[in-house]
C-alpha positions as CSV (number, residue, x, y, z in Angstrom):
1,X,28.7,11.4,-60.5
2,X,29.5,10.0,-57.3
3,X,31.3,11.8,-54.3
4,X,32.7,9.8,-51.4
5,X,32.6,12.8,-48.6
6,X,34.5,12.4,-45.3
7,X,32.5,13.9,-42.2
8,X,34.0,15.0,-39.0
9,X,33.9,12.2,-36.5
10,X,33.7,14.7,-33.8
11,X,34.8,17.9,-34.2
12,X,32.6,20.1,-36.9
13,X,35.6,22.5,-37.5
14,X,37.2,19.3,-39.4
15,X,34.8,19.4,-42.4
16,X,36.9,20.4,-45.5
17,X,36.2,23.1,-47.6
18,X,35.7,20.9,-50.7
19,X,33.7,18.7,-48.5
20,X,31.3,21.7,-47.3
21,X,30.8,23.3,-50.6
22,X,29.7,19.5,-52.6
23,X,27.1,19.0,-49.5
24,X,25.8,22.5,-50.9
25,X,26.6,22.1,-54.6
26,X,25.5,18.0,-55.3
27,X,21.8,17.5,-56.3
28,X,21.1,15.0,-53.6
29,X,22.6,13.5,-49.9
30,X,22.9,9.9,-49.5
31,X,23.0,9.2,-45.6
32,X,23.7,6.3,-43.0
33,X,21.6,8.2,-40.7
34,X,19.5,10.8,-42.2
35,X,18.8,12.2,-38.1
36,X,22.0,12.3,-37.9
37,X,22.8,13.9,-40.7
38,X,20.8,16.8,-40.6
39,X,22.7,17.8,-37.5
40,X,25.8,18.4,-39.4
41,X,23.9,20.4,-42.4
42,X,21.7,22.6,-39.7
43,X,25.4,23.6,-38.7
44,X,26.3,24.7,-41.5
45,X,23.1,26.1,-43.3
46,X,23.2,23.1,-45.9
47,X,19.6,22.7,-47.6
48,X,20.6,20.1,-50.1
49,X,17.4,16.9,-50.3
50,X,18.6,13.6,-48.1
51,X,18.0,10.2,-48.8
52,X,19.0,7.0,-46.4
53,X,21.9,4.6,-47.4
54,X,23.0,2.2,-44.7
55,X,24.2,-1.5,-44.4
56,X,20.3,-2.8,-44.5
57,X,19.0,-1.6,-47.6
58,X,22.8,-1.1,-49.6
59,X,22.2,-3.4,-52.7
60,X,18.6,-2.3,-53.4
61,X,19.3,1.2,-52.9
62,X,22.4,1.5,-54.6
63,X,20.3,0.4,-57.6
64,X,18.2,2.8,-57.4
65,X,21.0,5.9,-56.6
66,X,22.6,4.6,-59.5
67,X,19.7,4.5,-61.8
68,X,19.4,8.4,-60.6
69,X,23.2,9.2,-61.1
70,X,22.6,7.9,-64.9
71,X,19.7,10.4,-65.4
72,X,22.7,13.1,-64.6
73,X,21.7,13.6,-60.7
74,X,24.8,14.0,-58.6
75,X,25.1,12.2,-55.4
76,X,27.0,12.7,-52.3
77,X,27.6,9.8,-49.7
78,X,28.2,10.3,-46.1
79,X,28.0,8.2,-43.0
80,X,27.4,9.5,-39.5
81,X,31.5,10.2,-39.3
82,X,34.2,9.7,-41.0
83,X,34.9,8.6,-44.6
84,X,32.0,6.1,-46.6
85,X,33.6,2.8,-47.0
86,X,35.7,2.6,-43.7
87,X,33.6,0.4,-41.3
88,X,30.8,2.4,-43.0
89,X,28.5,1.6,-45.9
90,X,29.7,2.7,-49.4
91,X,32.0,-0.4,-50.6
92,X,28.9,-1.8,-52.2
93,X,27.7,2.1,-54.2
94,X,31.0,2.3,-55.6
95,X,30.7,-1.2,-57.1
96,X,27.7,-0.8,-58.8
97,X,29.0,2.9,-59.9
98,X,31.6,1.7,-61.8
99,X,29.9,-1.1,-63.2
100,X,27.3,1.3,-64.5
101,X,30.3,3.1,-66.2
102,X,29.8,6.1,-63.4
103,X,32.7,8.3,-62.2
104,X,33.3,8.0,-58.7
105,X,35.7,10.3,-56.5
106,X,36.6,10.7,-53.0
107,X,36.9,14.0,-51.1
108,X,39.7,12.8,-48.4
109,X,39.2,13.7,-44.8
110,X,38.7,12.5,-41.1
111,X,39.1,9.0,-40.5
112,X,39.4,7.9,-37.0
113,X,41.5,4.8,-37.8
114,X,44.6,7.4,-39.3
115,X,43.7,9.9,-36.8
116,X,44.0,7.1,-33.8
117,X,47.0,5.7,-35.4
118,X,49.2,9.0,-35.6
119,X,47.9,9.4,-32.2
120,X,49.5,6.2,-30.6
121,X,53.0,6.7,-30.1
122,X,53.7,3.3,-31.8
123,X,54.8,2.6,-34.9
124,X,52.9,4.1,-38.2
125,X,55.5,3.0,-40.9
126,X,53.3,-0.8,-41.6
127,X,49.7,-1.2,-40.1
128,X,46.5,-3.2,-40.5
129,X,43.2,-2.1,-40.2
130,X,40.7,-4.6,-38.5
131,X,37.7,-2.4,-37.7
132,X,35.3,-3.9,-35.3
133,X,36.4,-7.6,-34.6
134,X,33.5,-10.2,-35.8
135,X,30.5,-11.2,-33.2
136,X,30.8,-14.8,-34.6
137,X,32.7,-16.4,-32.3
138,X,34.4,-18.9,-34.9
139,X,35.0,-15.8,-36.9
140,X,36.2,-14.1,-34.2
141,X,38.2,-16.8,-33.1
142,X,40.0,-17.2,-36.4
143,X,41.0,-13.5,-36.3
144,X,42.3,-13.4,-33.0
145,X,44.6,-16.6,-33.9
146,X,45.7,-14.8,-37.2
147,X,46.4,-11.6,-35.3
148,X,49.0,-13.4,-32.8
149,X,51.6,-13.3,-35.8
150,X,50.7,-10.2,-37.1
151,X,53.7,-7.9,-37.3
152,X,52.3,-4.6,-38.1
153,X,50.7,-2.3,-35.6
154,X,47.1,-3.4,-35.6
155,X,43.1,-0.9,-35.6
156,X,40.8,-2.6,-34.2
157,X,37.3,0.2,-33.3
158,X,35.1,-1.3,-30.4
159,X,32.1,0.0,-28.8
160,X,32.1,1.1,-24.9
161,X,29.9,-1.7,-23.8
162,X,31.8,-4.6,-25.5
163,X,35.1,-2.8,-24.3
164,X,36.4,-5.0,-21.5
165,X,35.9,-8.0,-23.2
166,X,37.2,-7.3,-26.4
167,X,40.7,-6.0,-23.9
168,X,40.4,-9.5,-22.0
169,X,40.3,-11.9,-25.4
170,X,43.2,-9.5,-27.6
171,X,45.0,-9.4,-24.1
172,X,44.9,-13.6,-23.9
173,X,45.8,-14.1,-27.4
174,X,48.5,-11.6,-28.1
175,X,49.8,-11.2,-24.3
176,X,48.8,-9.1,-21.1
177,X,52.2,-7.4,-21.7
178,X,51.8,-6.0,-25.6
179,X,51.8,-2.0,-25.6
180,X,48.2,-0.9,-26.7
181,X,47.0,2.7,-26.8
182,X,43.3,3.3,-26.1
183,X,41.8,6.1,-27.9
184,X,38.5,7.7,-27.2
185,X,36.1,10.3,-28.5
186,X,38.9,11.3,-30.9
187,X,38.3,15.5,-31.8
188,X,35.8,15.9,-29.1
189,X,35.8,17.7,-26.5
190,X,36.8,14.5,-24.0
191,X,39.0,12.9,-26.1
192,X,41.9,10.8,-24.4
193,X,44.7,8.5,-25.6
194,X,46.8,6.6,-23.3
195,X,49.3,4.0,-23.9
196,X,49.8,1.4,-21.9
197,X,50.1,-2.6,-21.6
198,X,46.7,-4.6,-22.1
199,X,47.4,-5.5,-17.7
200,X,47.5,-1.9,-17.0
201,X,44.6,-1.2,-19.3
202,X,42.4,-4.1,-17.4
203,X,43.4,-3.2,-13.9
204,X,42.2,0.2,-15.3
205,X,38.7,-0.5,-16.2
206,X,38.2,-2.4,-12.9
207,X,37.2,1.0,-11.5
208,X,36.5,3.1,-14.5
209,X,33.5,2.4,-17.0
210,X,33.8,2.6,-20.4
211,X,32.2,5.8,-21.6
212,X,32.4,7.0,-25.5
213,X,33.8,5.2,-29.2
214,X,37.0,3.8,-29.2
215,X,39.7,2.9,-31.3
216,X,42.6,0.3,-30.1
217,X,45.8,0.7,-31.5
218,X,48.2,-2.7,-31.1
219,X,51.5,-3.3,-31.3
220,X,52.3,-5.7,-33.5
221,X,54.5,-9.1,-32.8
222,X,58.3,-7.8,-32.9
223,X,59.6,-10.0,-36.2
224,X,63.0,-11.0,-33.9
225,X,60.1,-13.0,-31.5
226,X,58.0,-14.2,-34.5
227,X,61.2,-15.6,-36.4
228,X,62.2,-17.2,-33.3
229,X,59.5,-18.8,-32.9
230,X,59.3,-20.0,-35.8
231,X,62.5,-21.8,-35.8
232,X,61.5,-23.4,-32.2
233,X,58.3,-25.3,-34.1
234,X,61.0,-26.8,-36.5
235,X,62.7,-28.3,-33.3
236,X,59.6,-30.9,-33.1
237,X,61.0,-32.7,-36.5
238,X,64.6,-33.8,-36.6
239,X,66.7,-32.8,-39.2
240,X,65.7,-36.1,-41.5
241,X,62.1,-36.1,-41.0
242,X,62.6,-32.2,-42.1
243,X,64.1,-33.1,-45.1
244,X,62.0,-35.6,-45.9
245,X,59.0,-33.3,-45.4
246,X,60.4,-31.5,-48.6
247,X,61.5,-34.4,-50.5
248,X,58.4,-35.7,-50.5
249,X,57.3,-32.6,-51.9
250,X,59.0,-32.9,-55.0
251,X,61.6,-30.8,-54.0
252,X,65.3,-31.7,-54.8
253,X,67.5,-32.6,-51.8
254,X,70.1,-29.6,-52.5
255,X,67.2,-26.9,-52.4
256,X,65.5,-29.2,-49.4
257,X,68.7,-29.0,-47.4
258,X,68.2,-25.0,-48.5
259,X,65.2,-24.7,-47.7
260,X,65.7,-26.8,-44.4
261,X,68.7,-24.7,-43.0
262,X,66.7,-21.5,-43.5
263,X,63.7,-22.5,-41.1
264,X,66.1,-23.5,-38.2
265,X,68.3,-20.3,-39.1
266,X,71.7,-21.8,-39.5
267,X,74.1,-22.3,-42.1
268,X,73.4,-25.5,-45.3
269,X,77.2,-26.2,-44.5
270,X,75.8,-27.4,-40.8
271,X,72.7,-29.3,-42.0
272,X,74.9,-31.6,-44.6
273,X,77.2,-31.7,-41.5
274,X,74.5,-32.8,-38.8
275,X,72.9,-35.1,-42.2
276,X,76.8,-37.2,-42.4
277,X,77.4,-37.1,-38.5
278,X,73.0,-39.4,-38.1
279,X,74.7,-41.3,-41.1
280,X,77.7,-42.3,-39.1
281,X,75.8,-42.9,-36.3
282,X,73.8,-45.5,-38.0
């Protein structure tokens, strides 16, 4: 069997009881960083054998784990903090568990994402979790553009030494005056979360360097400003050529003059109206 074990990301207290006594009861540890690792079982006077798993070697060496787990060895997986699977190795292991017909569970605890996002002061009802944005820039590029509409309080982790930047490109995309709250060395004993407005948070790290992880909570695009929008791109086409952009879709011209009145947010009483005033006209 596989267990899925969630690690303090700072603070040891925040092991789980379940979490402390698999570490002590599994047969053997499988870990992103065994050196780092071993700090967390000197604590708490865990002897249990360690093996590395980690994004390098994850297909290979989930092979062999698994081959292990179906000669009735029990595995644990841990990454240096948090839960396996989040920004951490682990998606790949649970794969190839339940292809081999292997039971697979997770033991739920600290996740700095969550623990960020209950932190932020903005809103935790609908949220998306971006991790750390891609290096690529075309990748990167193409996130940043799809995050512009996003609606839903955005994650995003970044390292300390990439910080500025990251703050300077989500800042130009999304807008120096969008409320972000900057989390860092969450459960330590430094930790600090302060929101603010991505402005406030650059004139801030003009004097201050970056020290410790991150995690960037976002507010998402208000829906009121992303509808409106919305209906202000329509305003290229005139009311015909907006039709026709249906028609020629296949679409009949009662559900096009529908369909039409809905993007420009007004009634299909006006469209026929504005449709027999260009008639006249002509």
């Amino acid at each position: 069997m596989l267990y899925l074990c969630a690690t303090p990301i700072g603070n040891l207290d925040d092991i789980t009881f379940r979490v402390f006594h698999t570490l002590q009861e599994v047969d053997l540890i499988a870990a992103e960083d065994t050196r780092h690792t071993i700090k967390l079982l000197n604590h708490f006077n865990i002897h249990t054998p360690m093996t590395s798993y980690h994004e390098y070697n994850k297909v290979e060496k989930a092979r062999q784990l698994v081959d292990k787990m179906l000669q009735g060895v029990n595995i644990a997986l841990v990454t240096d903090a948090g839960t396996p699977g989040i920004s951490d190795p682990g998606e790949e292991l649970v794969r190839q568990c339940y292809e081999a017909g292997i039971k697979v569970t997770s033991l739920p605890g600290a996740a700095a994402c969550v623990t960020a996002l209950t932190l932020s002061g903005l809103s935790t009802r609908r949220f998306c979790f971006e991790a750390f944005l891609p290096s690529e820039k075309k990748d990167r590029r193409w996130i940043l553009e799809e995050l512009q509409k996003e609606t839903r309080t955005i994650i995003i982790y970044e390292a300390p030494h990439h910080l500025i930047k990251t703050l300077m490109e989500l800042a130009q995309a999304l807008g120096e005056g969008r409320r972000i709250t900057i989390c860092r060395e969450l459960t330590k004993r430094y930790e600090e979360a302060y929101l603010c407005t991505f402005q406030e948070a650059l004139e801030r790290y003009k004097t201050e360097e970056p020290r410790g992880e991150y995690v960037l909570v976002i507010e998402g695009k208000r829906i009121a400003d992303l509808q409106k929008e919305q209906r202000q791109s329509w305003d290229e086409l005139t009311v015909e050529e907006h039709m026709e952009m249906y028609i020629s879709q296949g679409i009949e011209r009662k559900e096009a003059m529908k369909m039409t009145a809905k993007d420009r947010g007004i009634g299909k009483r006006e469209i026929y109206q504005l449709l027999v005033d260009k008639k006249r006209e002509k």
